[in-house]
C-alpha positions as CSV (number, residue, x, y, z in Angstrom):
1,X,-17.1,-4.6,-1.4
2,X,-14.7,-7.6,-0.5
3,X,-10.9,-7.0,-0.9
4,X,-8.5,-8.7,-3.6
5,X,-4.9,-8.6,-3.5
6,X,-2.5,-9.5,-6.7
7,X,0.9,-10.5,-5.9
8,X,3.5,-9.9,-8.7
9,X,7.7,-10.2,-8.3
10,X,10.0,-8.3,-10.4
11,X,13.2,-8.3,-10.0
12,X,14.1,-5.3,-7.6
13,X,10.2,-5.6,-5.7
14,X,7.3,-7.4,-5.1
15,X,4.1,-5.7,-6.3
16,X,0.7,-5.7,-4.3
17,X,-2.0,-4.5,-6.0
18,X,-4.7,-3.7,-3.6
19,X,-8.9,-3.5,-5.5
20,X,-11.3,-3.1,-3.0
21,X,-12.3,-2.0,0.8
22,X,-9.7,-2.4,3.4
23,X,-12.0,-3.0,7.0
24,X,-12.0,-4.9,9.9
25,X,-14.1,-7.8,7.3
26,X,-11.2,-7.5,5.3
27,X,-8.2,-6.8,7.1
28,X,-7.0,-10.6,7.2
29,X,-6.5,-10.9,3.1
30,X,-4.3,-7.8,4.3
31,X,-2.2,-9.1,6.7
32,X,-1.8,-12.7,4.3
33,X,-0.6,-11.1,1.6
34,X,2.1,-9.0,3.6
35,X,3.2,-11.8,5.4
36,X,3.4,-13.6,1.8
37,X,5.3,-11.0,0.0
38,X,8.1,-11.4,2.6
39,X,8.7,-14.4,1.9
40,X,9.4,-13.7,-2.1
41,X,12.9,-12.6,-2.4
42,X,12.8,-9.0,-2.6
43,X,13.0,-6.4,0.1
44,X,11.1,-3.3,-1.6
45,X,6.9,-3.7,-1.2
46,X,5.3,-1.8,-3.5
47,X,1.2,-1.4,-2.7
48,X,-0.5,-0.5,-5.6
49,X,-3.4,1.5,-4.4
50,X,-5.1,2.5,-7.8
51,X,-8.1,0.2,-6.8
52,X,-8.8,0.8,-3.2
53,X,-11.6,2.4,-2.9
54,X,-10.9,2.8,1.1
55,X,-9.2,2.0,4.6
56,X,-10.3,1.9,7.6
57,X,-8.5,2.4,10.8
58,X,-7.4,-1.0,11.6
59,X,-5.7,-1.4,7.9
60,X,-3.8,1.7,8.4
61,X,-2.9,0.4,12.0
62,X,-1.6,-3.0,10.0
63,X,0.4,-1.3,7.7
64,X,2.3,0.9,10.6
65,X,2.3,-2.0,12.6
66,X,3.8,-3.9,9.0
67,X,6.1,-1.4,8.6
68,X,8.0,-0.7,12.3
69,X,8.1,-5.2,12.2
70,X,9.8,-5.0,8.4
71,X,12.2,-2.2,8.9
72,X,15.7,-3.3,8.4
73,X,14.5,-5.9,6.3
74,X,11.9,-5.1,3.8
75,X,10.9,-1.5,2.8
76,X,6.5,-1.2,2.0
77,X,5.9,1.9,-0.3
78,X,2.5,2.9,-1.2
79,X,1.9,3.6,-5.1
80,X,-0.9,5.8,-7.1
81,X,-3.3,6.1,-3.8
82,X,-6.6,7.7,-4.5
83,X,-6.9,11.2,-3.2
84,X,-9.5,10.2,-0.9
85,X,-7.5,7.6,0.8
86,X,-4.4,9.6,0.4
87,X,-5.7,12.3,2.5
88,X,-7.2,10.3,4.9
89,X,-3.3,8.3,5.4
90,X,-2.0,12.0,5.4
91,X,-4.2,12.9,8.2
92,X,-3.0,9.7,10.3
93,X,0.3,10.0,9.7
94,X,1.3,7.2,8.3
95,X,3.3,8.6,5.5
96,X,5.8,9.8,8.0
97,X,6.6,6.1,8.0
98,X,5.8,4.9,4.8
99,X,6.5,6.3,1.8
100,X,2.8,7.4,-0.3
101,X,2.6,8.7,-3.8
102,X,-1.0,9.4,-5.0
103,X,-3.0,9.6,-8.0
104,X,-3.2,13.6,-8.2
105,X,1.2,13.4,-8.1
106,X,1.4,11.0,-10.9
107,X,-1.4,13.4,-13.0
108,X,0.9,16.5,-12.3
109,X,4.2,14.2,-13.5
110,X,2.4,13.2,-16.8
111,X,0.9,16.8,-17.5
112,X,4.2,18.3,-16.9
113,X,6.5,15.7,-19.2
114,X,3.8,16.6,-21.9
């Protein structure tokens, strides 16, 4: 499956919203769209990961990489990440550097405000 990547500002953030694989075929559409929501005004990066269906090694490399070139300047957060992926980011250890809320978190938030 090929990758798309939605770009959307808001006022506090800029909103990527990820639908599809993320591999070494891929990894470019990636890396464009980082480097084109630095340049909207906002220094919060959300990644909407509700659609990816996975990630390979090299994205997870480009978003550490992404992230240790941003800091001071722009802060990348990953949002609603599928439990499959999520795991597999946990096991890297990327979320000690970027901040990941999954799926299965936003469930237990909704089940428990009901």
């Amino acid at each position: 499956m090929e990758l798309t990547i939605n770009l959307e500002s808001y006022q506090n953030y800029t909103l990527m919203i990820l639908d599809g694989d993320i591999n070494t075929s891929t990894i470019q559409i990636l890396e464009n769209a980082l480097g084109n929501a630095t340049r909207i005004n906002n220094s919060h990066i959300v990644i909407d990961c509700s659609l990816l269906k996975s990630i390979s090694s090299d994205g997870l490399k480009l978003l550490l990489h992404c992230q240790v070139q941003l800091a001071g300047h722009f802060y990348l957060s990953l949002y609603n990440v599928p439990n499959s992926v999520a795991s597999l980011m946990e096991l890297s250890g990327i979320t000690y550097f970027i901040q990941m809320n999954t799926q299965e978190q936003n469930q237990q938030k909704q089940s428990a405000s009901t």
